[in-house]
C-alpha positions as CSV (number, residue, x, y, z in Angstrom):
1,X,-6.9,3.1,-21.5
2,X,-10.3,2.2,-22.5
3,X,-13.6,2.3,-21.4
4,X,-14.0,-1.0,-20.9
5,X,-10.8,-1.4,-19.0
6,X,-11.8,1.0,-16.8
7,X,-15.4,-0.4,-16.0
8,X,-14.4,-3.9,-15.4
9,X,-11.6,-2.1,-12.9
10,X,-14.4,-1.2,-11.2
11,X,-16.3,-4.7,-11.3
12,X,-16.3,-7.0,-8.4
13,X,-13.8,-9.8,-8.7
14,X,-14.8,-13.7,-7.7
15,X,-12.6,-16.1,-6.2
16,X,-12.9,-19.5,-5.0
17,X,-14.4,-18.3,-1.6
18,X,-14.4,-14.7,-1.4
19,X,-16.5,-11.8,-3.1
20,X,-14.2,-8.5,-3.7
21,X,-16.6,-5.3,-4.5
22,X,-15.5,-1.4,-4.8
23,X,-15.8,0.0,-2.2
24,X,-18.3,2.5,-0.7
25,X,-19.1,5.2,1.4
26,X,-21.5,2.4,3.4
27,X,-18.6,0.3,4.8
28,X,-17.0,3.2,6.6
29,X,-18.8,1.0,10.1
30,X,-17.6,-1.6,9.1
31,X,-13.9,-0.9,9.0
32,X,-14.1,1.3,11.9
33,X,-15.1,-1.8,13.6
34,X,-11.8,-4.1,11.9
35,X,-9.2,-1.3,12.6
36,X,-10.7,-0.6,15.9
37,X,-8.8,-4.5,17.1
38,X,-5.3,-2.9,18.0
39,X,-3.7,-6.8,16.4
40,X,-5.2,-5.3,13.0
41,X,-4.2,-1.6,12.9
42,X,-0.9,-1.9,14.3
43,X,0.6,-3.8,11.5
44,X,-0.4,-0.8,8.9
45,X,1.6,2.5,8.8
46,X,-1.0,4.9,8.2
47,X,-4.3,4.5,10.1
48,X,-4.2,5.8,13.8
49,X,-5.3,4.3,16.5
50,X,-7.7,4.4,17.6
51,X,-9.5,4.5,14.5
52,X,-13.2,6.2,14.3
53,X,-15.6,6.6,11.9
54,X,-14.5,9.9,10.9
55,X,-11.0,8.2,9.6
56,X,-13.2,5.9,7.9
57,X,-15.7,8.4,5.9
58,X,-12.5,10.4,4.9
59,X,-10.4,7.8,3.9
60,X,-13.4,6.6,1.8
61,X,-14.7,10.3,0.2
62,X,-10.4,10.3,-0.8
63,X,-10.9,7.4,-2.4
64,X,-14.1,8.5,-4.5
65,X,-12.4,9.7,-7.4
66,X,-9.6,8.3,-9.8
67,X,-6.7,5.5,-10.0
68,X,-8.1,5.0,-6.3
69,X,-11.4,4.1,-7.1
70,X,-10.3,1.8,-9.6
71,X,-8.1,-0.9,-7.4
72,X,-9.8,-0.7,-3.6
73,X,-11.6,-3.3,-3.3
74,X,-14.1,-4.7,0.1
75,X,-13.1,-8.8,0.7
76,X,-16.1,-10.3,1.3
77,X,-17.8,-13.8,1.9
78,X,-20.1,-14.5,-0.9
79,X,-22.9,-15.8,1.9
80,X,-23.3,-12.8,3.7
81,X,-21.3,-10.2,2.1
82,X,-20.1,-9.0,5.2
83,X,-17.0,-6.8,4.7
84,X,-13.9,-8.6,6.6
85,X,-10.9,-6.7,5.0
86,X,-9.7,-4.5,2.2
87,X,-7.1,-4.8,-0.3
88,X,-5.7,-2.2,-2.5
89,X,-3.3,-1.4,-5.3
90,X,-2.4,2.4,-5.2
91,X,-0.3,4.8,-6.9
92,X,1.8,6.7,-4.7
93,X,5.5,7.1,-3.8
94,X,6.1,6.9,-7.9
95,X,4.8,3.6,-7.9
96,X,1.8,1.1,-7.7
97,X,1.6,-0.3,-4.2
98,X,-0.5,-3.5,-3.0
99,X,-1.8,-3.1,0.3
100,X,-4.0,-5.5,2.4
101,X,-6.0,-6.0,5.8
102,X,-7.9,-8.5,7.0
103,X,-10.4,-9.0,10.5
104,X,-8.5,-11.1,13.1
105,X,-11.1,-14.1,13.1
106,X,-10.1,-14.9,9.5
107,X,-6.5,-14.9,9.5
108,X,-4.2,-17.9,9.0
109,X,-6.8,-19.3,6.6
110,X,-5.4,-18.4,3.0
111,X,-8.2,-15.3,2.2
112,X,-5.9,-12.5,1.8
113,X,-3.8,-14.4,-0.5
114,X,-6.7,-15.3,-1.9
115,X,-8.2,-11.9,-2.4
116,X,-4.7,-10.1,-3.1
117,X,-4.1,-12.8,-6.0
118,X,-7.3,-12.1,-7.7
119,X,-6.7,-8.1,-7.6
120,X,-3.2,-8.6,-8.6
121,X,-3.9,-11.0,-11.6
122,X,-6.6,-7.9,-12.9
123,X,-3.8,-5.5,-12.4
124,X,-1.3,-7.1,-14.2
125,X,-4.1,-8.1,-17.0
126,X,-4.8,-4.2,-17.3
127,X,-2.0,-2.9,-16.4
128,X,0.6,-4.5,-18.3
129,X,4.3,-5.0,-17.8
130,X,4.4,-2.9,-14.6
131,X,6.2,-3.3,-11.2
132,X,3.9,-3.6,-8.9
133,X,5.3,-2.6,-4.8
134,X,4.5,-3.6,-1.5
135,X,6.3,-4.5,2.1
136,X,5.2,-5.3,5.8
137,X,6.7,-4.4,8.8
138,X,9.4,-7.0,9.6
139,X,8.1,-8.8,12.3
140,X,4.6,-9.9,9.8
141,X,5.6,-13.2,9.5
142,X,2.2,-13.7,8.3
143,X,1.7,-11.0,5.8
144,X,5.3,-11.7,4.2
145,X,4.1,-14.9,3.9
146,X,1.2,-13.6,1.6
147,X,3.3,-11.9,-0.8
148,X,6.2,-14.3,-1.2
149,X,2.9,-16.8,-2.2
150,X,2.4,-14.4,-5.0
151,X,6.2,-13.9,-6.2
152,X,6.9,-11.0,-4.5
153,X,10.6,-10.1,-4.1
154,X,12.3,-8.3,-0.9
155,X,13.9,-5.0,-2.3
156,X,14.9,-3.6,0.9
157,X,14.6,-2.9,4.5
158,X,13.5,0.5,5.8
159,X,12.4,2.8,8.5
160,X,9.0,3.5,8.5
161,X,6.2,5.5,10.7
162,X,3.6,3.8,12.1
163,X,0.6,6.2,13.0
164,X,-0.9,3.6,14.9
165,X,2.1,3.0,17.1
166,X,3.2,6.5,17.1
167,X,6.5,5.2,16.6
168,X,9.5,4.0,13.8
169,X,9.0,0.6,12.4
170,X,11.4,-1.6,10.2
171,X,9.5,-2.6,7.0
172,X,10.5,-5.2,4.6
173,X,10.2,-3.5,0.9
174,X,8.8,-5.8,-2.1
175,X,8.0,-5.8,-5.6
176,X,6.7,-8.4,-8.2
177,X,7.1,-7.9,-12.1
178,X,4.3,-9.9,-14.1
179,X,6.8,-12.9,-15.0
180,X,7.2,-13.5,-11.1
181,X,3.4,-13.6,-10.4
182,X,2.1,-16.7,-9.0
183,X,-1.1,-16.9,-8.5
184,X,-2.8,-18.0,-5.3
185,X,-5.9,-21.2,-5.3
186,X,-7.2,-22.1,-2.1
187,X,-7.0,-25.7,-1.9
């Protein structure tokens, strides 16, 4: 891969409404404060809840260095810049996987698939002919709903632990190959 590819995987990405930036150390308040609503963190399988800003600050400094870096981007507003979600492309499990949150006010309003198109369109671009992963847990009507928009395919239904919940959750598996990618414009 080279050098270019890697900077502009770390350049912010511009949508119709939305600003995605890497992220930094700096927003660890800020998605304390998003993963701190119960309706946000209990639809993810990994945070705990309650979340505090130590979660944050590590799960940040872990993502300092590497692939991570590269493909976790802040979803912001171009306005203010004010971080309201996160989405991600990470490799783990053997695999790429796209993950996403988003604050509660903003839902139902098309900016995650907004903001997961854009990342998954520079993936793809970089990336190349690579199957990219994802899932929610089955009763997500709204985050299914993002990645069918973007071609997504369901692969399976499994088992999975939610930290937050303390408890087993079904999640609906996905993956999208580059033919299947449809990307997302507001409007």
């Amino acid at each position: 891969m080279s050098l270019d590819v890697e900077e502009r995987q770390m350049t912010a990405i511009d949508t119709e409404r939305l600003h995605l930036r890497p992220l930094r150390v700096a927003d660890a308040e800020a998605i304390t404060g998003v993963l701190s609503d119960f309706s946000v963190t209990r639809m993810l399988s990994r945070p705990p809840y309650p979340f505090t800003l130590d979660d944050a600050t590590d799960w940040l400094n872990a993502k300092r260095n590497g692939d991570a870096r590269k493909w976790a981007f802040a979803i912001t507003q171009p306005a203010d810049r004010v971080l309201i979600g996160l989405v991600t492309i990470e490799l783990r499990q053997g695999g790429y996987h796209l993950g996403y949150w988003l604050r509660r006010y903003y839902w139902g309003r098309g900016f995650m698939s907004e903001a997961a198109s854009a990342l998954v369109a520079r993936f793809f671009e970089d990336m190349g002919d690579i199957t990219l992963h994802s899932g929610a847990f089955a009763e997500n009507a709204g985050s299914l709903k993002v990645q069918q928009r973007l071609g997504f395919q369901v692969t399976g239904l499994r088992d999975i632990f939610a930290a937050s919940r303390g408890a087993m959750v079904q999640e609906v598996t996905t993956a999208l190959k580059p033919d299947y990618f449809r990307p997302y414009h507001f409007g």
